[in-house]
C-alpha positions in Angstrom: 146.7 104.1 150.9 145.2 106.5 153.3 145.7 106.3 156.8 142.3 107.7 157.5 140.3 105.1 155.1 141.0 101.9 157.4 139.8 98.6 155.7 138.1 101.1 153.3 139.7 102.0 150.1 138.9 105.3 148.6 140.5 104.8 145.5 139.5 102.9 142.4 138.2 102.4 139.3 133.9 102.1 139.0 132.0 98.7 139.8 131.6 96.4 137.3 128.3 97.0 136.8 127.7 93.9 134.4 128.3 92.0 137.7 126.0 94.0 140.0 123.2 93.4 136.9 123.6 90.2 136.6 123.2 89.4 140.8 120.2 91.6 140.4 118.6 89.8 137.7 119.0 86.3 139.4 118.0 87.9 143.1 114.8 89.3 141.5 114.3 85.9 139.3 114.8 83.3 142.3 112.7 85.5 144.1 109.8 85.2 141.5 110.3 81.4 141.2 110.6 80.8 144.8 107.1 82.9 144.8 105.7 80.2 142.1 107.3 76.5 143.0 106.4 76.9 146.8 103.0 78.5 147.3 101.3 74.7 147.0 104.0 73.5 149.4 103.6 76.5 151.7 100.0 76.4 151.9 100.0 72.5 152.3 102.4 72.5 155.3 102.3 76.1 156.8 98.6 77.5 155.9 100.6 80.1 154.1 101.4 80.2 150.2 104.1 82.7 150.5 105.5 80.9 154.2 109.1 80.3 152.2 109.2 83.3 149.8 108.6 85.2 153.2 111.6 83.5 155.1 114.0 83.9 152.0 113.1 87.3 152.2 114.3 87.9 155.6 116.8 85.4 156.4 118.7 85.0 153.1 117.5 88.4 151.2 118.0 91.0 153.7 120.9 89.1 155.4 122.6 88.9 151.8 122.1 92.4 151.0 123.9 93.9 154.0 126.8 91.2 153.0 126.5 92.3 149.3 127.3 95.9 150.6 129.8 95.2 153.0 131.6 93.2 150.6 131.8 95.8 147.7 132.8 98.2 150.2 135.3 96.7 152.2 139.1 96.8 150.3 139.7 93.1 150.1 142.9 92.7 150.2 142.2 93.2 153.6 140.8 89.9 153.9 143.8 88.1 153.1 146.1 88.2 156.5 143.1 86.6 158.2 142.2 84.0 155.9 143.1 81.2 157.0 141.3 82.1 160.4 138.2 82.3 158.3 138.2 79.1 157.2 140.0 77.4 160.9 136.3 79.4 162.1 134.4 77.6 159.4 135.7 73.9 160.4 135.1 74.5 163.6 131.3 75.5 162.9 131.0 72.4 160.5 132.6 70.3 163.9 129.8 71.5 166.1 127.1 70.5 163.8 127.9 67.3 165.1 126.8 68.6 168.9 123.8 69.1 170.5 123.9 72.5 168.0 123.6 70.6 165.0 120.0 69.8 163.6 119.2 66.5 161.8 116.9 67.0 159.0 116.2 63.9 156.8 118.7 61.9 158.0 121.3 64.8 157.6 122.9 66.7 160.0 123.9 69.7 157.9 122.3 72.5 160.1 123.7 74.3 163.6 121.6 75.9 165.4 122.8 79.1 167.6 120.4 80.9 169.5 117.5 81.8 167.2 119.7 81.3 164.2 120.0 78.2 161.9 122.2 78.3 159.2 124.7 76.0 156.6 128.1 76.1 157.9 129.2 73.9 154.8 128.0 76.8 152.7 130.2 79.2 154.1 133.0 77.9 152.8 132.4 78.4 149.5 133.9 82.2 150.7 136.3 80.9 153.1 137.5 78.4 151.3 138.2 80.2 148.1 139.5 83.4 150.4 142.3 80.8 151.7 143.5 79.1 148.6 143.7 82.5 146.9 145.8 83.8 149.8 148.0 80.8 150.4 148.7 80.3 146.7 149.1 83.9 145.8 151.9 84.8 148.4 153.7 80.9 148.0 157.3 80.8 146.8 158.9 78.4 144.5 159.8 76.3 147.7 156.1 76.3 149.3 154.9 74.7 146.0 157.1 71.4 146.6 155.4 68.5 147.5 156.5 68.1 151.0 155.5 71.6 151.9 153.0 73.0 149.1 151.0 69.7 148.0 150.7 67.8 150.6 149.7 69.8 153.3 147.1 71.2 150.7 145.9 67.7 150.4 145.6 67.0 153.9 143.5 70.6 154.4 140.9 69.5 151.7 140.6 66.2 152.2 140.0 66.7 155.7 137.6 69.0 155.5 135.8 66.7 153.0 135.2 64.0 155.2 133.4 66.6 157.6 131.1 67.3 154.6 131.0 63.4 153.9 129.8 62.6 157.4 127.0 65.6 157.6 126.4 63.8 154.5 126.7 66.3 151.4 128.8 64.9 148.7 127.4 67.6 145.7 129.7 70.4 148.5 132.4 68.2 148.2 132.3 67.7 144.5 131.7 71.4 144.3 135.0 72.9 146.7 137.4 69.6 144.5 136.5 70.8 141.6 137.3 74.7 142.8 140.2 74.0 144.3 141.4 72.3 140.6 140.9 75.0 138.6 142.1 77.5 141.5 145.4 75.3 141.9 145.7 75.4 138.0 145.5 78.6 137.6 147.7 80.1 140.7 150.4 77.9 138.1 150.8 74.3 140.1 152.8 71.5 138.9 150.1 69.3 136.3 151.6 66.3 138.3 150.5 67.5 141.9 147.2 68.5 139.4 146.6 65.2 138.7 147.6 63.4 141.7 145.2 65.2 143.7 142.6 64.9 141.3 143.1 61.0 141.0 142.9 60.6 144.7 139.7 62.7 145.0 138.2 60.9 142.6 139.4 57.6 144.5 138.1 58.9 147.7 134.5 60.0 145.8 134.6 56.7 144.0 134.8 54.6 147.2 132.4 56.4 149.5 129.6 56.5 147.0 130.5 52.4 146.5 130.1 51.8 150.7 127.3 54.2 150.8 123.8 52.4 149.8 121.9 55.8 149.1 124.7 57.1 147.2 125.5 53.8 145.1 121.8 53.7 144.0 121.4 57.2 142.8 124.3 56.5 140.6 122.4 53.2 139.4 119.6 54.7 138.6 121.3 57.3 136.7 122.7 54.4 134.2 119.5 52.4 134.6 116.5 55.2 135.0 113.8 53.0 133.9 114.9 50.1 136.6 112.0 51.4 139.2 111.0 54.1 137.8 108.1 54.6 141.5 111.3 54.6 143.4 114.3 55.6 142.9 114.1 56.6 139.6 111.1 58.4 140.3 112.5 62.1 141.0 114.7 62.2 138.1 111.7 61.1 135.5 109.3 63.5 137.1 111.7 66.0 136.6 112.4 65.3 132.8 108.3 65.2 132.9 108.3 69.0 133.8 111.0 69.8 131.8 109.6 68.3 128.5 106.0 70.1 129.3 107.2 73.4 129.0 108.3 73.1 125.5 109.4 76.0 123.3 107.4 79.1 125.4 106.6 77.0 128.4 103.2 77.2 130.1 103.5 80.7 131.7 104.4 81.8 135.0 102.8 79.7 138.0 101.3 77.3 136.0 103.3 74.4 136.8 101.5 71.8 137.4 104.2 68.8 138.3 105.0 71.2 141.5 101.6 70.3 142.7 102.0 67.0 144.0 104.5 64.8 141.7 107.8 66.5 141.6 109.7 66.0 144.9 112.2 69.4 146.3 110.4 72.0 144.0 111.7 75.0 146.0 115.6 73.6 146.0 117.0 70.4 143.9 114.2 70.5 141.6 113.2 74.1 141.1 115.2 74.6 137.5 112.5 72.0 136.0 109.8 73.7 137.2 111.4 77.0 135.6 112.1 74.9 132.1 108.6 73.7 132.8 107.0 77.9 133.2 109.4 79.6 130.8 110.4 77.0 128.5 113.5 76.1 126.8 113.5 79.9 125.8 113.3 81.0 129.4 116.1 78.4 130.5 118.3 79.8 127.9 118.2 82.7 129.3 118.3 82.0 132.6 121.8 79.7 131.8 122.8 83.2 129.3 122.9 85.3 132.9 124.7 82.6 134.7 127.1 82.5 131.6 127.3 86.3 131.6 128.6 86.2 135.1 131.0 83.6 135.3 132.7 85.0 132.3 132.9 88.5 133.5 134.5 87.0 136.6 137.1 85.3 134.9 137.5 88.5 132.4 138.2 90.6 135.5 140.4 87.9 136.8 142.8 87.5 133.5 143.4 91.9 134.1 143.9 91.8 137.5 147.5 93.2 138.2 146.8 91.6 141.6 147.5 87.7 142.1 144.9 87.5 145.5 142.3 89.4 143.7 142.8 87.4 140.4 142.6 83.6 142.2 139.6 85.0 144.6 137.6 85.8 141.2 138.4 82.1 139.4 137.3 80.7 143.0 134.2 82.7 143.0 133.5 82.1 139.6 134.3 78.4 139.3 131.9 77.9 142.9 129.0 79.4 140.6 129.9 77.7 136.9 130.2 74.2 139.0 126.9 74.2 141.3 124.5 75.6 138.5 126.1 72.4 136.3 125.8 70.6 139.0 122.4 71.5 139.7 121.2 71.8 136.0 123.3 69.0 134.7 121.4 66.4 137.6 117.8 67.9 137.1 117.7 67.0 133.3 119.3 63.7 133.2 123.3 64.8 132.2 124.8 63.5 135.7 123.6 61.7 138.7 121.2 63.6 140.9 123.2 65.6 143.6 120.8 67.6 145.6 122.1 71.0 144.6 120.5 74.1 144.8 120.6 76.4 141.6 122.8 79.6 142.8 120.6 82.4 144.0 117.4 81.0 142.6 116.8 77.9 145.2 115.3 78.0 148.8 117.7 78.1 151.2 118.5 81.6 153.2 122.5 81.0 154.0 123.1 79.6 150.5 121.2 83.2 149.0 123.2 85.5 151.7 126.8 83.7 150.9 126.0 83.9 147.1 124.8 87.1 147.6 128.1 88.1 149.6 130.7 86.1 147.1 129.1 88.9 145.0 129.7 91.7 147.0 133.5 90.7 147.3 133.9 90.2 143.4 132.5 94.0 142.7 135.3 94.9 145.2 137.6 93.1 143.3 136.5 94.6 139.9 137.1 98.1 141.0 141.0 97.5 141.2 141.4 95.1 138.4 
């Protein structure tokens, strides 16, 4: 490497463009939809119909496309010695939301609050997060994948920094990084027994809090029992299916949604893939789930050439992040799983979940050129 190029790599093979297309095509298409499910909202509670299309636009947009660039352009193996700093960074951010800093929102403390900027410290680590298992498990030795010093102090790392997630509370980011960290463990080549016995005792730990938590025990009742109180609890999940059946085949065209009006509760984040089946139909959710396909697949297609072990588990991480929240977020909206409150990768309202997704990508195009 070049002395001269710094954390800059000169050399290298083209961008996978198939990735860079893809991120377009979902930018652009969240954009649109954003446009559609929140102009009632925005003019209801702001005076303005295009109040959230215009702060996406500047705080998640613009800050994502300067980390889109930055990310394709900076070598990233360069990232590697300072991982685990990243993520040490991260915890500490998602301690102070606890503070003074952090900003309750619904009963949910999720938010910190520096200066003129708020943003989601818990969705930062869907970079930093990934970025340290890749970098711990790609340079481990036989020896650092024992129990006493590979396993367990992974275990201790992630479910410690799950109960910080649990308290904010936001259990669908918890479900999200556990499931990650499964398929990133798998594939680094972990013992199946330390793959199971961390996957039993997540499921333990999810399995008890949602039991001792009311709000979380009755979304998984009314999952099994939907038609129980159908004005209450159940009442997001069937408006949802409502919006989702009314678009049909074709769906009724572009802003003409009419259960984001005043029935259909979150249309600009949990909800906003119903109101997309609802406008484009089950043709235009297809597609929509085709692009998400396309680029989880590439990911992991770039992964399985990579000569290099970081840049190979950074892609799986990246990859799995997206495959697991649009399930998640799909998979709740239409019935298949317990609601979550998860926002549909680069298509829902929320400016630091748009800018991290919108880095992730940046980092993968990096990755592709030396695969």
């Amino acid at each position: 490497m070049s002395s001269r190029s710094g954390i800059f790599r000169k050399r290298g093979k083209r961008p996978d463009y198939l990735i860079v297309i893809c991120i377009a095509v979902l930018v652009l298409f969240g954009l649109a939809m954003l446009a559609s499910a929140s102009s009632n909202l925005g003019k209801t509670k702001f005076g303005d119909s295009y109040y959230y299309l215009k702060h996406q636009m500047i705080y998640g947009f613009s800050v994502g496309l300067v980390g889109f660039f930055i990310g394709a352009k900076i070598f990233y193996r360069r990232y590697r010695p300072f991982a685990l700093f990243f993520l040490l960074g991260t915890i500490v951010l998602l301690l102070l939301v606890f503070t003074p800093l952090g900003v309750e929102t619904n009963g949910a403390t999720r938010w910190l609050a520096i200066g003129p900027l708020t943003f989601q410290p818990s969705e930062l680590l869907k970079i930093t997060f990934v970025m340290y298992l890749a970098a711990w498990l790609s340079r481990s030795s036989e020896r650092d994948r024992s129990f006493w010093r590979g396993f367990v102090p992974f275990a201790i790392v992630i479910i410690g920094t799950s109960l910080l997630l649990l308290k904010q509370p936001t259990t669908s980011t918890v479900v999200l990084l556990m499931g990650t960290v499964l398929v990133v463990y798998f594939i680094s080549g972990a013992k199946l027994r330390y793959i199971f016995g961390f996957a039993g005792t997540a499921a333990a730990l999810l399995i008890a809090v949602t039991i001792v938590t009311p709000y979380r025990f009755e979304r998984v009742r009314n999952f099994f029992e939907p038609q129980v109180d159908v004005q209450a609890g159940g009442f997001h999940l069937n408006q949802a299916k409502i919006a989702i059946g009314s678009g049909g085949l074709s769906g009724v065209g572009f802003g003409q949604s009419t259960t984001k009006l005043n029935y259909l509760p979150e249309p600009v984040g949990d909800s906003i893939f119903a109101i997309i089946a609802e406008e484009f139909g089950f043709i235009g959710g297809t597609a929509l789930v085709a692009v998400f396909a396309t680029l989880v697949l590439r990911f992991f297609i770039l992964a399985r050439r990579s000569r290099d072990k970081f840049g190979q588990l950074l892609l799986i991480g990246f990859g799995s992040v997206v495959a697991l929240q649009t399930f998640l977020h799909i998979g709740a909206i239409s019935g298949l799983i317990p609601l979550t409150g998860t926002p549909l990768p680069f298509i829902s309202y929320g400016s630091t979940a748009l800018a991290v997704f919108m880095t992730m990508g940046g980092i993968a195009v990096n990755v592709s050129k030396y695969a």
